[in-house]
N, C-alpha and C positions, 0 to 999 in steps of 0.2 A: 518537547513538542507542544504548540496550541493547535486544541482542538476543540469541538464544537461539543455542545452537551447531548449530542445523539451518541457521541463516542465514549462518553464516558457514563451513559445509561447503560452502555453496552458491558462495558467492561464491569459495573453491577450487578449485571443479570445472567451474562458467557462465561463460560472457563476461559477461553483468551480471545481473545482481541487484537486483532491485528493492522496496523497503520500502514498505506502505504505512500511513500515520498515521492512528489514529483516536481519540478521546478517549471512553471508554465513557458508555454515555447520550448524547452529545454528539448521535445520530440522522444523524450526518454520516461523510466520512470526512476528512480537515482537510489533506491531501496528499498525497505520493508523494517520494521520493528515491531515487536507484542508490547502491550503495555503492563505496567507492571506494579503502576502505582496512579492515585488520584493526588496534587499537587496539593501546597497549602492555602489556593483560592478553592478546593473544592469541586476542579477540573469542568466548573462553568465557565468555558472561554477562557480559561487559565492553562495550566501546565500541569501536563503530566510525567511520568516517568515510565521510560523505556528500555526495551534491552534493544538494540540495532541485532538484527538476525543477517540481514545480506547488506552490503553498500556495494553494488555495481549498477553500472546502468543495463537498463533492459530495453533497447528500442519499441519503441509504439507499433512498428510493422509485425514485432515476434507475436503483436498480441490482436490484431485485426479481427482474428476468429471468436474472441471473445466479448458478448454483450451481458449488458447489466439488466436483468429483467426489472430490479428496483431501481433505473434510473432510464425510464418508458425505452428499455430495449437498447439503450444506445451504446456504443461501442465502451467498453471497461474505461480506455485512458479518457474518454470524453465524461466529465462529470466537475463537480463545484466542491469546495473542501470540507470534509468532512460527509463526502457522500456515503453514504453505506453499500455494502456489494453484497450480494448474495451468498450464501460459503462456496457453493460448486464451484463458483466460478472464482472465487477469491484462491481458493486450492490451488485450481487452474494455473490462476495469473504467477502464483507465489513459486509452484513447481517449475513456471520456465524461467527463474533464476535460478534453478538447478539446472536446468539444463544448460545454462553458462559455463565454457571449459576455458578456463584463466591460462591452458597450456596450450591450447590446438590452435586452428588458423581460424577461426571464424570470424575474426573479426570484430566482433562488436561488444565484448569482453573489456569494459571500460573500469577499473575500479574507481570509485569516488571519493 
């Protein structure tokens, strides 16, 4: 993954760190992974290393309820890369990829 060096201050200073994936337009968010490691550019704008924790999509409707107070209030999937999210609400976002059931009808149960 490239990421921005707010992510990887983070991951110097957190016990984890978590990324979450989204493809723009995509109306989804397409996963989650912790990081795990700082890359051999030193994860300034460079690459880091991950463990992938979920890959399904999670439509942007499941998460409407959810705003970013560090990013002036606005809705979780509305943000620039490498935005930072609050934990409460990063919990939030990450527990309703648990609430994905890969067996039932719900439909929106996409693996990526």
């Amino acid at each position: 993954a490239v990421v921005s060096t707010q992510s990887t201050g983070a991951f110097t200073s957190c016990q984890n760190v978590y990324l979450i994936f989204s493809v723009q337009t995509s109306g989804h968010f397409q996963g989650y992974a912790r990081m795990t490691g700082i890359g051999p550019m030193g994860g300034s704008n460079g690459v880091v290393q991950v463990e992938w924790i979920k890959r399904a999509n999670l439509p942007f409707q499941r998460c409407h309820h959810l705003h970013n107070p560090w990013n002036e209030n606005r809705k979780v999937q509305i943000a620039r890369d490498g935005q930072e999210v609050e934990s409460t609400i990063g919990d939030n976002l990450i527990r309703l990829w648990e609430d994905l059931n890969p067996y039932g009808n719900r439909g929106y149960y996409r693996p990526v």
